[in-house]
N, C-alpha and C positions, 0 to 999 in steps of 0.2 A: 500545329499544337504539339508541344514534347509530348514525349510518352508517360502514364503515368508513373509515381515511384508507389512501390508499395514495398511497404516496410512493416517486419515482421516480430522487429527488433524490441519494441516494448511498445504498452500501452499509454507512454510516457509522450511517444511522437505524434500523438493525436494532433490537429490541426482546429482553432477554434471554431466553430459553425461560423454561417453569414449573421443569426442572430446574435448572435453573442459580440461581432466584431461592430456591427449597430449598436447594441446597448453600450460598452465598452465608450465607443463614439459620442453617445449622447449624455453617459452618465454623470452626477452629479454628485460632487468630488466637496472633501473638507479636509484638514490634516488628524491623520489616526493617530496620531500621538497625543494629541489632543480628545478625542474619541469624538469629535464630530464631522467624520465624514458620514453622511448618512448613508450609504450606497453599503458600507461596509457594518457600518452598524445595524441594517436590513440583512443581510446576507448571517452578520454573526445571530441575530436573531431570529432568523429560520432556520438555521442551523443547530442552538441548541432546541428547538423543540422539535425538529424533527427526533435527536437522539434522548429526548426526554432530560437534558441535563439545565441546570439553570442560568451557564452564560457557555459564552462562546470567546473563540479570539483567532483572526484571520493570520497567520503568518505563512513566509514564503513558501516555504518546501513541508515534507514530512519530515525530511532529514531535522529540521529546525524545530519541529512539533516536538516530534518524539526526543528530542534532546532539553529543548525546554520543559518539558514534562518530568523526565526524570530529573532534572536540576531541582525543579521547583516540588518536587513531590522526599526528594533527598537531603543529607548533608555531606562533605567530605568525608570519604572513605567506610561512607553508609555500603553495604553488601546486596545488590537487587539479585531477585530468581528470574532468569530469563532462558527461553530454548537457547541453543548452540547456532542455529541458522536462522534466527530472528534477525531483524533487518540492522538495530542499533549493533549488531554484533559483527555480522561481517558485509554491511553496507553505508555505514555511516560514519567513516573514516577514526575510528574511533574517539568520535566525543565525547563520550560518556566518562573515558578516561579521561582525557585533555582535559574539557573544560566542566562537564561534574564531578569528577576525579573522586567515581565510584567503582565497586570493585564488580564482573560480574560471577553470580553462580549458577554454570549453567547445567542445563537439563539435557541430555542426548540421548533423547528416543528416536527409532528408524523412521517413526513417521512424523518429528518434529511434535508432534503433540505435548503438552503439560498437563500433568494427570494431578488429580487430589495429592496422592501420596508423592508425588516429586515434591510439592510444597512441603509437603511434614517433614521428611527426609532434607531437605534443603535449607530448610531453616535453622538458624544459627541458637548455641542456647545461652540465656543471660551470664556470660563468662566472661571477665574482662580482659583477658586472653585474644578475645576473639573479636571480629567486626560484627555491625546490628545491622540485621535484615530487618530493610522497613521498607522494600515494595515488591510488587510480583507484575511482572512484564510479558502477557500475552497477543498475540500476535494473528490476525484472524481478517482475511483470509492470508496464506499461509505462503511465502514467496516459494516455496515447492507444489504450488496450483492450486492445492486441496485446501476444506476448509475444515476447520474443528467443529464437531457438534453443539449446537445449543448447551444442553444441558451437560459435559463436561464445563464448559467453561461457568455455567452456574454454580455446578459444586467445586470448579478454583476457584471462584468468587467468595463462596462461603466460609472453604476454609482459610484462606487467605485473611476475611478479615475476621475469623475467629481467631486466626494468630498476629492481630495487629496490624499487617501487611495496609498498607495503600496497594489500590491495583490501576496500573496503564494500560490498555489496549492500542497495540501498535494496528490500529485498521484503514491502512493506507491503500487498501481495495476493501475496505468495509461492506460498502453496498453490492458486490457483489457478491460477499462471504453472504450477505442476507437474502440475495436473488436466490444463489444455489442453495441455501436450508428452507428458500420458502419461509421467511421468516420477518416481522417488520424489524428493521437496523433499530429501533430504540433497544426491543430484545437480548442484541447485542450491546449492545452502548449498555443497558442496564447491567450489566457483568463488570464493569470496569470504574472507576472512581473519576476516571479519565479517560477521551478518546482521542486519538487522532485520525483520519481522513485525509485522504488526498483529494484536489477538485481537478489536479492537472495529467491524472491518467487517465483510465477508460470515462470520466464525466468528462473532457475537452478542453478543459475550461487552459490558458495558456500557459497561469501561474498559480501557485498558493496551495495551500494545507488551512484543517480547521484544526484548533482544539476544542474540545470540552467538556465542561466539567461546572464543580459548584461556583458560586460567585468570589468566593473568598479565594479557591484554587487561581482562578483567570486573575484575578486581581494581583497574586503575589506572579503567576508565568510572565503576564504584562511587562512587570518590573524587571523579570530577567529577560524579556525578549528585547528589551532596551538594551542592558546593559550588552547582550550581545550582538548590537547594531542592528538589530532587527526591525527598530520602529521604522512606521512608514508615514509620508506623508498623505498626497492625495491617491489612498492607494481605491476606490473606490472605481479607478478603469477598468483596476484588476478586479476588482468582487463582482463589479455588472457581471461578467463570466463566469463568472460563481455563482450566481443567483439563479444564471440560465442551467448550471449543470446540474443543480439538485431540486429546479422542480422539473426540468424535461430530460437531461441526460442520465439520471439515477434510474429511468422509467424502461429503459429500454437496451440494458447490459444482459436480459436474456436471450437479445438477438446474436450479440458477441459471444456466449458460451455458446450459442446454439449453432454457430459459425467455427467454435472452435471443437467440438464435435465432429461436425463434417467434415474440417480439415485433418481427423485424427482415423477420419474412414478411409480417405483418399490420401494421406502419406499410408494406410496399411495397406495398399494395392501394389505398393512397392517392394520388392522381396526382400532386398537386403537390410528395408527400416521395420524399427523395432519398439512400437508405440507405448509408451507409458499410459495406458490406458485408464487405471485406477486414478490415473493423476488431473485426467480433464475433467475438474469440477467446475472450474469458471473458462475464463479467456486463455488458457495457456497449454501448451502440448508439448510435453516433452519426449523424445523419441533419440536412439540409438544409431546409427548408420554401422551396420556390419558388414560393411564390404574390405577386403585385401586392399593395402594400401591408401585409405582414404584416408584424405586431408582434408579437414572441413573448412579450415584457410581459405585453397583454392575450391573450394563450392559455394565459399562466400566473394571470392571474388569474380567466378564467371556467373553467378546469378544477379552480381552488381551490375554487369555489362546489360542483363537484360532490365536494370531498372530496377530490381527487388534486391531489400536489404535486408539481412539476416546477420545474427551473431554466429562466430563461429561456433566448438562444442567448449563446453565446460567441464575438465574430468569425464570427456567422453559421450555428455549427454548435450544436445541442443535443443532448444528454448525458442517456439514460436508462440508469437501471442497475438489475436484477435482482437480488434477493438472498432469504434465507428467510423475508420476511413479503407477499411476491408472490407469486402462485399464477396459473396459467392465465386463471382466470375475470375475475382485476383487469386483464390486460390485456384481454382480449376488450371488458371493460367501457370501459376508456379508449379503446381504438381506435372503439370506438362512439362515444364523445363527440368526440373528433377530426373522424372523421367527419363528422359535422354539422360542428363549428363550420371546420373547411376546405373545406365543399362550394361 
């Protein structure tokens, strides 16, 4: 038997369970363009009431969610308030430009957060001079690991739509923003006009993103997740997968922070790494390597040789992340290779 790979690279490379590759198997498919596949229309239906919203709508990725969202929540050359390291900003190739060909205004605090007053300050005034701010794009849990407080995001909510704002919530690790605040995700989801979720990171599931939101909102994203080649036929293989990740994969993402903890003990045993500590609130650990001449290049590629896969540094920092095909032993295992090759 090969050896295993463990990979540290994101929560993205998760592998779908045996149950899920069963249902998947057995499921019972209709074309979603049509909206009768049932398989998918159960999945969007426990999906919006898990988040307390009134519909749902399964598409690909998050990248697609969140781009559909602000299309359909937008017009051309509409002005959204969004952080500066928010995912549609510098992970989503910018479509928001390209194809909602909206402008953004962003918010650059050290801890990525959006505060009440970034909104009052940000928002644009009835000048016809000027572009209309008509949404507010937060983003929770936070692709810099942390998540935002409950009750901040309550009071952007509030004053967002005291100033008219529609509000999106980029929650493409949602349920974990709500494992780490101890909080049920509708909590969250209640914050936003709209949400999005991934099912294909720390939930397993192989493909897909939810959105949701009111009926009327799904109804007009639908029409544009057409027009963006997004409709799907029998796409109900992929939702079995999805069904399984949010009634039993959403259930047990406190093992994954609680593994990404551990890992943030045992990289600090190592002298010359330097743990971002305040940053492990979910699955993710970022840390420093302060040693003379070190190329994280080459420690990505002798740790490939032993089967573990990691990103290099990013501006200096590197990015491991926990998820359901990590177990204790693989990190023990890699901090032992470490180890050696930083002694």
């Amino acid at each position: 038997m090969s050896e295993k790979i463990i990979d540290f690279r994101s929560d993205t490379v998760t592998k779908p369970t045996k149950e899920m590759r069963q249902a998947m198997f057995e499921a019972e498919v209709g074309d979603d363009v049509y909206e009768d596949d049932p398989t998918i229309n159960l999945l969007q239906k426990k999906a919006a009431k898990m988040l307390h919203k009134e519909d749902a709508c399964f598409v690909t990725s998050g990248t697609m969610g969140n781009l559909l969202s602000i299309l359909t929540h937008t017009n051309r050359a509409d002005e959204i308030i969004i952080g500066k390291n928010y995912h549609p900003i510098t992970h989503e190739v910018g479509g928001m430009a390209a194809i909602a060909q909206v402008l953004p205004r962003m918010i650059d605090n050290p801890n990525d957060f959006i505060y009440p007053q970034d909104i009052r300050n940000a928002m644009r005034p009835d000048d016809i001079h000027e572009p209309c701010t008509t949404l507010l794009c937060m983003e929770n849990a936070l692709s810099n690991g942390t998540v935002m407080p409950l009750e901040i995001m309550k009071e952007n909510y509030e004053v967002a739509k005291s100033l008219g704002l529609n509000v999106h919530l980029d929650g493409a690790r949602l349920f974990n923003a709500a494992t780490a605040l101890g909080c049920d995700v509708s909590e969250l989801a209640d914050c936003a006009d709209s949400v999005t979720f991934c099912l294909s990171k720390g939930l397993c599931a192989p493909v897909g993103s939810i959105v949701c939101g009111s009926h009327e909102f799904i109804n007009k994203l639908r029409r544009n997740r057409k027009r963006i080649g997004g409709g799907m036929r029998q796409a109900g293989i992929l939702g079995a997968a999805g069904i399984i990740a949010l009634d039993i994969m959403t259930k047990r993402l406190k093992e994954d922070h609680d593994n990404a903890k551990y890992l943030a003990e045992r990289l600090n045993e190592i002298p010359c790494i330097e743990v971002e500590e305040k940053k492990v609130q979910i699955n993710m650990v970022f840390f420093k390597i302060n040693k003379p001449g070190f190329d994280s290049v080459l420690l990505q590629e002798e740790m490939l040789k032993k089967s573990i896969k990691i990103n290099p540094a990013d501006h200096g920092v590197m990015r491991f992340v926990t998820h359901h095909d990590i177990n204790r032993d693989d990190i023990d295992r890699t901090i032992d290779l470490m180890k050696v090759y930083l002694k």
